[in-house]
C-alpha positions in Angstrom: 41.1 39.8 16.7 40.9 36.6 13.8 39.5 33.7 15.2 40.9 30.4 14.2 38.4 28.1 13.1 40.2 25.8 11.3 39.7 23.1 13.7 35.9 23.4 14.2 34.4 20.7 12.5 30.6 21.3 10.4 28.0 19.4 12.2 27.0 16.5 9.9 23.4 15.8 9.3 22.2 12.4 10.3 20.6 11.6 7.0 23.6 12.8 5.4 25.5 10.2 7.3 22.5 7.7 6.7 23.2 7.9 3.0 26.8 8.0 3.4 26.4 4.2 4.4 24.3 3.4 2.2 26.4 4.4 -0.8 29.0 2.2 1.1 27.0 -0.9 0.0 27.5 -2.1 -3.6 24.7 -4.6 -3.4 22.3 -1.8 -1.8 23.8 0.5 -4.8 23.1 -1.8 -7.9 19.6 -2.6 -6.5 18.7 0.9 -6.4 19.9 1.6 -10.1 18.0 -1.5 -11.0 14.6 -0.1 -9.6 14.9 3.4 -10.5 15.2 1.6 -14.2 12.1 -0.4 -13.9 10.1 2.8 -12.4 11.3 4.7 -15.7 9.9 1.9 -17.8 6.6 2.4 -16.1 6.5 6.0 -16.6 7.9 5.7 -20.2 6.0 2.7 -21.2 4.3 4.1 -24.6 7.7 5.7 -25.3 9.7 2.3 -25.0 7.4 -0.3 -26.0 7.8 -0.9 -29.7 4.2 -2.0 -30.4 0.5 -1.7 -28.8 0.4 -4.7 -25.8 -2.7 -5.9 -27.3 -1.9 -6.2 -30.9 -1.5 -9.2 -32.9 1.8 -8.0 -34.5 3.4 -11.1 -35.8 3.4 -14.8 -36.2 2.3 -16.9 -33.1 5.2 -18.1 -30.9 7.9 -16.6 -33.0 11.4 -16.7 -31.5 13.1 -13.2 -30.6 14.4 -11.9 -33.7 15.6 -8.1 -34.7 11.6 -7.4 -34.8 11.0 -9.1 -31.9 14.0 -8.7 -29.5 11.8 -11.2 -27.0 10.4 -12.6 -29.1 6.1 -13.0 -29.8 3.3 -15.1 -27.4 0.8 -17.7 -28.2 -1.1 -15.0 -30.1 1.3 -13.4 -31.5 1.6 -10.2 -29.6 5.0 -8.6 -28.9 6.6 -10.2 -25.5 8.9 -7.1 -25.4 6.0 -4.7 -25.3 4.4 -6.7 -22.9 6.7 -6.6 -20.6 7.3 -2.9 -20.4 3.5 -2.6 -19.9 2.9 -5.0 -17.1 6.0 -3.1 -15.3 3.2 -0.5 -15.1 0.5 -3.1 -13.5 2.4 -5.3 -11.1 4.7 -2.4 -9.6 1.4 -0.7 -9.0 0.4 -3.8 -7.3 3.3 -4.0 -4.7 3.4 -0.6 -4.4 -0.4 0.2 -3.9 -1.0 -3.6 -1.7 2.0 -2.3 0.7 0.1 1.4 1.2 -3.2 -0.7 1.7 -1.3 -2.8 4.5 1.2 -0.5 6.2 -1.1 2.4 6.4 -3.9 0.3 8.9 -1.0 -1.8 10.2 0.8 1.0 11.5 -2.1 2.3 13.0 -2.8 -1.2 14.6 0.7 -1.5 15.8 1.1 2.2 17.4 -2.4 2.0 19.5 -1.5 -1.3 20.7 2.0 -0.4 21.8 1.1 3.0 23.1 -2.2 2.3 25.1 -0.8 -1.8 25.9 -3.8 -3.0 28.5 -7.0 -5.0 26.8 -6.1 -2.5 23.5 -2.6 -4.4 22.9 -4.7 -7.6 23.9 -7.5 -7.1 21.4 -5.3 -6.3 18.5 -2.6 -8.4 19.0 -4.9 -11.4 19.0 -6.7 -10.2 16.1 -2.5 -9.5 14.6 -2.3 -13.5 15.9 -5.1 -14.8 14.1 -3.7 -13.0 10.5 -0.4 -14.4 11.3 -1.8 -18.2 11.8 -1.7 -18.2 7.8 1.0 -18.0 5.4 0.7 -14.7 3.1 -0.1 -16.5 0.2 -2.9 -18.4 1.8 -4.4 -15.5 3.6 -4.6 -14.0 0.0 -6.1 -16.6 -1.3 -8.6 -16.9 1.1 -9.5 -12.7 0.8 -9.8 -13.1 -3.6 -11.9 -16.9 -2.6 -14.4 -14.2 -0.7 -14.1 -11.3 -3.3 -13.7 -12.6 -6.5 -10.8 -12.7 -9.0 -9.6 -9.3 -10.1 -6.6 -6.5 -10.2 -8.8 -4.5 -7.5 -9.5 -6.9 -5.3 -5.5 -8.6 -5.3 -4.1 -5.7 -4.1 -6.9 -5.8 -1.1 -6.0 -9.2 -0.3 -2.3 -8.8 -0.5 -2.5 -5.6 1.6 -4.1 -7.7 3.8 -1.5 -10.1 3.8 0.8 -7.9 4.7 -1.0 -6.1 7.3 0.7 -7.9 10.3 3.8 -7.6 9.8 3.6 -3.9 9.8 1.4 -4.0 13.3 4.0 -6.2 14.9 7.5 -4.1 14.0 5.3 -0.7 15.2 4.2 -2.4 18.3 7.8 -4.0 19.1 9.0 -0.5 18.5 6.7 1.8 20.0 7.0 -0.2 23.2 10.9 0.4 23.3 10.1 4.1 22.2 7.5 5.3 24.7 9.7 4.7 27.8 12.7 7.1 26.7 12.8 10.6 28.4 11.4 12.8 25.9 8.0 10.8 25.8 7.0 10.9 29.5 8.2 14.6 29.3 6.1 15.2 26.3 2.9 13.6 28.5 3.6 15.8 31.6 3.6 19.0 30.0 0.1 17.9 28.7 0.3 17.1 24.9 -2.6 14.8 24.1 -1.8 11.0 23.2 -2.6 11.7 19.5 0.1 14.4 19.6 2.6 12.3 21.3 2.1 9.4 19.3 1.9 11.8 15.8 5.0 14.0 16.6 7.3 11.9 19.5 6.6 8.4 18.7 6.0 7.7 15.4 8.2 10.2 13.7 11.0 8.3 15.8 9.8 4.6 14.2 9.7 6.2 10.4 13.3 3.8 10.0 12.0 0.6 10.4 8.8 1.3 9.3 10.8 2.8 5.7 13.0 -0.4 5.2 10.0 -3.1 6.0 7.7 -1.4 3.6 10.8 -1.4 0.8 11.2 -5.4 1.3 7.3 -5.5 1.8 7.0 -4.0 -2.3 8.8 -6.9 -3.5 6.8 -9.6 -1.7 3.8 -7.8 -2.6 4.8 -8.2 -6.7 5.9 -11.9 -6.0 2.5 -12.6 -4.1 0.7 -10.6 -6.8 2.3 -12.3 -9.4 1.5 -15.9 -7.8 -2.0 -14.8 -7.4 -2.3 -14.1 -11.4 -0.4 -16.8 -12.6 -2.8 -19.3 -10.2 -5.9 -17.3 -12.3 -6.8 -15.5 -9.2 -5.3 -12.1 -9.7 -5.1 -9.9 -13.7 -7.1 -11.6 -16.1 -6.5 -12.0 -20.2 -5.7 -9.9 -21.9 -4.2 -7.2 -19.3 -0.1 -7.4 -19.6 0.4 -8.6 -16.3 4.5 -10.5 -15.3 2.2 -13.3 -13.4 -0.9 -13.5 -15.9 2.3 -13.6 -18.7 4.3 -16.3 -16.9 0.9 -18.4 -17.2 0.2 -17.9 -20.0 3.2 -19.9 -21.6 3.4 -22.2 -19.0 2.2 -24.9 -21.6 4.7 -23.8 -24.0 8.2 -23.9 -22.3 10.2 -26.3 -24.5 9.0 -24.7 -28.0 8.4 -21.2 -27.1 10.3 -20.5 -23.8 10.6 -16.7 -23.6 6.9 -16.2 -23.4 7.3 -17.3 -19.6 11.0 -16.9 -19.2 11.5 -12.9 -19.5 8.4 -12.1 -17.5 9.8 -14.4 -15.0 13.1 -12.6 -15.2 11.4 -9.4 -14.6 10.0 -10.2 -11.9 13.0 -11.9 -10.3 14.7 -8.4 -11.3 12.3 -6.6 -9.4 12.2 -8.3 -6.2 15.9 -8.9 -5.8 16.5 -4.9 -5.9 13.9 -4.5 -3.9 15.3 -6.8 -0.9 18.8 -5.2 -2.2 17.6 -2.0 -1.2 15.9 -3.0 1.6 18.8 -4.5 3.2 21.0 -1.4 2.3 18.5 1.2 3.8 18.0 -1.6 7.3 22.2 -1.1 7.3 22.0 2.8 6.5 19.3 3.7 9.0 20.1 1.5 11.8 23.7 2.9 13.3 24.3 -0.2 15.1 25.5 -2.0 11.8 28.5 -1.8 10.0 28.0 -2.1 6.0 30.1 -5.1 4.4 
């Protein structure tokens, strides 16, 4: 006997459906294509870059030219290759600054809304405090204490970004641990490291994905502030901020020595917000994509 089966309908996956949305938002879509771009120019950096970073390779302040599509700095060293070199350093910054912040902020935020009582207290003061200072400030005062280097500006921007992580997880795990399949998790005996690993967390991976995608571009623009104050890269690594700095001086007779680093980095964070926004829409069923 043939069964009909035309009308069943195939069970859609939910990230499937996730990415469905997401494709839905041309703003999300172009910000994507922008950063998988600028991660390629890290990775292919010697292929793309025409010269060495650090070589003197023309005349000092020379305007862009078929040699020089953007032209050469105050020393004359290629702004093109330059550019396509510090990709590699400031993406690393924003990418490594958000893993030094999300990873302990997490933590923070999941003990304090799973255990609440003098935990939550403890923490969230401690969250208070950090919060009492705008990012940029807080960074400042972490390279004041450990002194001006690459190293040490990604610690101080992690830092800066630390609470923001431990307050979405806390919000979040709070709504989380009263559903159903939490208090029937604890009464079959799973240990709270086992509920919080496998039936809290893995639940609050959505928010935690889209804050830590806006967080990357915050972390460059905070970076980049930090080098461009002195604070961060120093001469002569290829660094957008460091770069924007150095031709600060020089804006009305050599402007694209600060203008195209300033453009990548505008480039940078814009997809990254882009892509933020599209993955908050995408993950988060309750909105509609314009």
């Amino acid at each position: 006997m043939a069964t009909d089966t035309g009308d069943i309908e195939t069970p859609v996956h939910p990230m499937q459906l996730a990415m469905g949305r997401y494709f839905k938002h041309p703003g999300a879509v172009i910000g994507l294509i922008v950063l998988v771009c600028w991660i390629l120019v890290t990775i292919f950096a010697p292929v793309l870059a025409p010269y060495d970073p650090a070589d003197l390779v023309g005349r000092a302040r020379q305007a862009p030219s078929a040699a020089h599509w953007l032209g050469t700095d105050m020393l004359g060293r290629d702004v093109l290759s330059r550019v396509i070199y510090g990709s590699r350093i400031s993406i690393s910054i924003g990418l490594i600054a958000v893993l030094l912040g999300g990873i302990p902020g997490v933590i923070l935020g999941l003990l304090a809304g799973y255990f609440g009582g003098w935990v939550d207290t403890v923490i969230s003061r401690f969250v208070d405090a950090l919060l009492a200072f705008p990012s940029i400030l807080l960074a400042l005062v972490v390279i004041a204490a450990l002194g001006a280097s690459i190293q040490n500006m990604m610690i101080a921007v992690g830092i800066a970004t630390l609470p923001d992580y431990a307050r979405l997880v806390r919000g979040t795990v709070l709504s989380i641990k009263s559903q159903p399949y939490v208090e029937a998790a604890r009464l079959v005996g799973n240990s709270h490291f086992r509920i919080m690993a496998r039936h809290i967390l893995i639940n609050a991976n959505a928010p935690i994905v889209v804050l830590a995608t806006l967080q990357i571009g915050s972390a460059i623009l905070i970076g980049a502030g930090l080098s461009f104050l002195g604070l961060g890269a120093q001469p002569p690594t290829p660094e957008w901020g460091l770069m924007s700095a150095e031709g600060r001086q020089m804006l009305q007779r050599a402007w694209w020595i600060s203008t195209f680093p300033g453009i990548a980095i505008l480039s940078v964070v814009i997809a990254c917000n882009l892509v933020g926004d599209g993955l908050r829409s995408a993950l988060d069923p309750k909105m509609r994509m314009g």
